[in-house]
N, C-alpha and C positions, 0 to 999 in steps of 0.2 A: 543524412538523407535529405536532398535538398525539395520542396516542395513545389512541383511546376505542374508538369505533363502528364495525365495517369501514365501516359508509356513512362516516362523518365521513371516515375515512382515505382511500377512494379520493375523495373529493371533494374534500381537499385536494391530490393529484395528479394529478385526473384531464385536469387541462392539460398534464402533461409526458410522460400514461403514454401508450405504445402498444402495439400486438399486436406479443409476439417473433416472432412468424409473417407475418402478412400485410402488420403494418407501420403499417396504419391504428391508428385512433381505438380505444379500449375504453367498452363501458355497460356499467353492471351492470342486470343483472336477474334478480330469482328468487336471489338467493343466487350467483350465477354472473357471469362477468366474460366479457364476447361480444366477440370480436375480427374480425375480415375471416374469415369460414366457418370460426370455431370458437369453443368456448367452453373459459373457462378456472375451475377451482372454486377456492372460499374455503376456505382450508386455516383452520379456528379462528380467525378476522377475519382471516386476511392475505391480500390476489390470490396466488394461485399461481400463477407466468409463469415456471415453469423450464423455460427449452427450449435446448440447447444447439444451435451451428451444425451442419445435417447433412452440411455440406463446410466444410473450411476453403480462403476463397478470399483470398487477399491478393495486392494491386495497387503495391507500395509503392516508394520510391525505394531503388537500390542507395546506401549510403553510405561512405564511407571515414575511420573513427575515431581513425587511428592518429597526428596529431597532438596529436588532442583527450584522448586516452587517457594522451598520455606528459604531458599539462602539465596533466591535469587536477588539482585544488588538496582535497583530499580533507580536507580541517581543517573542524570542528566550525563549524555559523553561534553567533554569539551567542545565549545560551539568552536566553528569555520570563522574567520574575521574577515569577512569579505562584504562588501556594500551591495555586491549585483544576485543576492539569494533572493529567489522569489518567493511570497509566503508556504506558496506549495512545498517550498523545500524546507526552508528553517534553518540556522546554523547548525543545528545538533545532526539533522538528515544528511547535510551537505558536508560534514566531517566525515561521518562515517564510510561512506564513497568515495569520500576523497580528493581533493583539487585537482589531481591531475587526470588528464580523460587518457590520453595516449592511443588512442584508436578504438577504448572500449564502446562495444554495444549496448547503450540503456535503451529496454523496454518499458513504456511508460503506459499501465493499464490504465483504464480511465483518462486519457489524456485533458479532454474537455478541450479547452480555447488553446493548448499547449502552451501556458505558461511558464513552462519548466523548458521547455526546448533551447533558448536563448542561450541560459546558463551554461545547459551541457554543453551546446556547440562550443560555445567560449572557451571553453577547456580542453576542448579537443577531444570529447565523446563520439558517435557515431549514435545520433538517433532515432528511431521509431516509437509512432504513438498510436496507440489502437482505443476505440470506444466501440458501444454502440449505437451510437447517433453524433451525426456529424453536428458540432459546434462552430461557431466562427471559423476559421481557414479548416476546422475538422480533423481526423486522423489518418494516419496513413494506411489504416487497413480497418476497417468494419468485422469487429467477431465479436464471438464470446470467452468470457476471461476464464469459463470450464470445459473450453474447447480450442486451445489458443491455435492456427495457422501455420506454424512454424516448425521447422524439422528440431529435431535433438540437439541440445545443448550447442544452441549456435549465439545464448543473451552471455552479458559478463555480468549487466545488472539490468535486474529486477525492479521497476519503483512505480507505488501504485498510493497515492492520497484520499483520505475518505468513500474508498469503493470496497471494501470486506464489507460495511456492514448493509450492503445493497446485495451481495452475491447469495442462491440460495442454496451455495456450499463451499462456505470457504475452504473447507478442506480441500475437494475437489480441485478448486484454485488454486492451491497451494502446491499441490502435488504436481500441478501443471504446469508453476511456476519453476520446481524444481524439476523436470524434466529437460525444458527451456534452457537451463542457467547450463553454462559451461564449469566443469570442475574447477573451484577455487571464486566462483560466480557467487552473487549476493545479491540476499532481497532486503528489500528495504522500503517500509508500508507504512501506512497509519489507519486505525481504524477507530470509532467508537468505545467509548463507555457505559458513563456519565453523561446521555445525550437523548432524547426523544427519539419515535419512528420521525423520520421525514422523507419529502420527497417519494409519498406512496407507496415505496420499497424497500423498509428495511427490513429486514431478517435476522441480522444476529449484532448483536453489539459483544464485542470480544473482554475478556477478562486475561489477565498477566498467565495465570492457570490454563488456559483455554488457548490460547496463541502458543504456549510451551508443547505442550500437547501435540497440539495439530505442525508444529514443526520438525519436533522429534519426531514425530510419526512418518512423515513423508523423509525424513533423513538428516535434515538442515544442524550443524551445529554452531557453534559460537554465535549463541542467544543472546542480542542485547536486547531489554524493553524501557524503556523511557516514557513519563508521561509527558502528554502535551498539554492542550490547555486544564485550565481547573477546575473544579466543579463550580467554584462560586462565579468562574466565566458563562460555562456552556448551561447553566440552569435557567438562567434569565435571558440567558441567547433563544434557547429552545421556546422558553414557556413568553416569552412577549418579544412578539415581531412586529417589523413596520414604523414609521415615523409616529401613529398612533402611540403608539404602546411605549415611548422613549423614556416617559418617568418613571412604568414599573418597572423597564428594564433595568436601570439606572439605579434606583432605588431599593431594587431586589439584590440588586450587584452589590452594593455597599453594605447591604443591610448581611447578604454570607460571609465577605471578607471578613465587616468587625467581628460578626459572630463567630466566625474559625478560628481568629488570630486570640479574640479573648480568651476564649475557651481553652486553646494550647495553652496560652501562656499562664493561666490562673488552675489548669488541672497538672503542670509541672510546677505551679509553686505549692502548692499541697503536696504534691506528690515528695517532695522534697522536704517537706516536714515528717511525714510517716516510711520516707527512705524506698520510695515507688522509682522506678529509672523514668526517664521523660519520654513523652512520645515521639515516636518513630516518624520525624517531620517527612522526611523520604519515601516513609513505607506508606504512609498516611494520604501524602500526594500522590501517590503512585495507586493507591487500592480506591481513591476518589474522584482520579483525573474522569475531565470530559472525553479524553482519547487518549488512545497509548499509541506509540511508535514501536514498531521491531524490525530488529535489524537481526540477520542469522545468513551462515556462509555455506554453500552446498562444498561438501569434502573434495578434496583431489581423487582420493580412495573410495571407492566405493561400501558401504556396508551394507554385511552380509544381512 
């Protein structure tokens, strides 16, 4: 979707968009974007369609996690080898999706400055990016991420960085996400740990248990979770910011590394004299990270 003209932009979407409201079809006319008995304005070339749910109504299946939770495999996919990843992506994100784009649609919640757009294009994706407030060049469409714009299953991917733990229902999002995705279509997130509130809005920082859950629930299968950074990063990240604070950051940071690494490595050599197994370096990274990534595939088949 190339970024010019609000006309250019809503007429490169105007097959996928619909009224958050009434549901139907959008025309623009007059500078204004008309939906089922209402109109919606052009915020500086972008549709404005922020309308969040005025109830939250969810229909969804109870599920029971707790095999899935204890054997789930929480280790790193193979990272991507390519130089042009933006951090937003990460090699391990930018595997799982895939190198090659072939015409797919990636929806990018949270887009921000659209960092991530470059990439995709290169590959030959087909992008859109939505927020709710326009950043540097901004998004292509102004909504909300538990009310998303967009008719049925018209995304292939899903991809949304550090915005779960700002929504105040990630489920909700989630379900919306899977609505969105076309059968065989993939989300692919990061959210919170191991990390302070910031940014005035957070709500929920996710756990490997809790993202299982809320996937299953809405339908999603084939669960990857990965962590992202580590706690002995995001601790001194969170608790000392600013050019001020650079020795305790610093300082803090070295002072959890040695502290982790000693501690594994001197509670496996004891363990090792009384015939203890060693700790679980994977599970331990994984149950500490400052973030987790998931990655999960909406089925071909529907279930029942």
């Amino acid at each position: 979707m190339t970024r010019t003209s609000v006309g250019s932009r809503f007429n490169g979407l105007a097959e996928i968009l619909r009224c958050p409201r009434g549901r139907g079809p959008l025309t623009r006319e007059s500078g204004a974007f008309i939906g089922t008995g209402r109109s919606w304005p052009d915020a500086d070339g972008v549709p404005d369609l922020r309308s969040p749910p005025d109830r939250l109504r969810l229909d969804l299946r109870w599920v029971e996690p707790w095999t899935e939770i204890r054997e789930i495999d929480l280790s790193r996919p193979t990272p991507l080898d390519a130089e042009d990843i933006p951090p937003s992506m990460d090699p391990y994100k930018a595997a799982m999706v895939g190198e090659e784009g072939d015409g797919r649609v990636v929806l990018e919640v949270g887009c921000g400055f659209r960092k991530s757009e470059p990439y995709f294009i290169q590959r030959g994706f087909s992008y859109v990016g939505t927020d709710v407030e326009v950043r540097g060049p901004g998004p292509d469409v102004l909504c909300d991420a538990h009310n998303l714009p967009f008719v049925d299953e018209c995304i292939d991917v899903y991809f949304s960085q550090a915005v779960y733990e700002h929504l105040m229902c990630p489920l909700v999002a989630l379900d919306e996400a899977y609505r969105v995705l076309k059968p065989g279509g993939c989300v692919m997130c990061a959210c919170t740990l191991m990390y302070g509130f910031h940014d005035h809005a957070s709500f929920f920082n996710c756990t490997h248990g809790g993202l299982i859950t809320m996937l299953r629930q809405v339908g999603f299968e084939q669960i990857r979770i990965w962590p992202g950074w580590d706690f002995t990063d995001s601790v001194p990240g969170w608790c000392y910011k600013g050019r001020m604070a650079r020795p305790w950051y610093w300082s803090t940071r070295f002072g959890l590394k040695f502290a982790e690494a000693s501690y594994i490595g001197l509670r496996n050599l004891a363990g090792r004299m009384v015939g203890m197994p060693p700790i679980d370096r994977v599970g331990r990274r994984g149950a500490m990270a400052g973030g987790l990534n998931f990655f999960a595939v909406k089925p071909r088949t529907e279930i029942a």
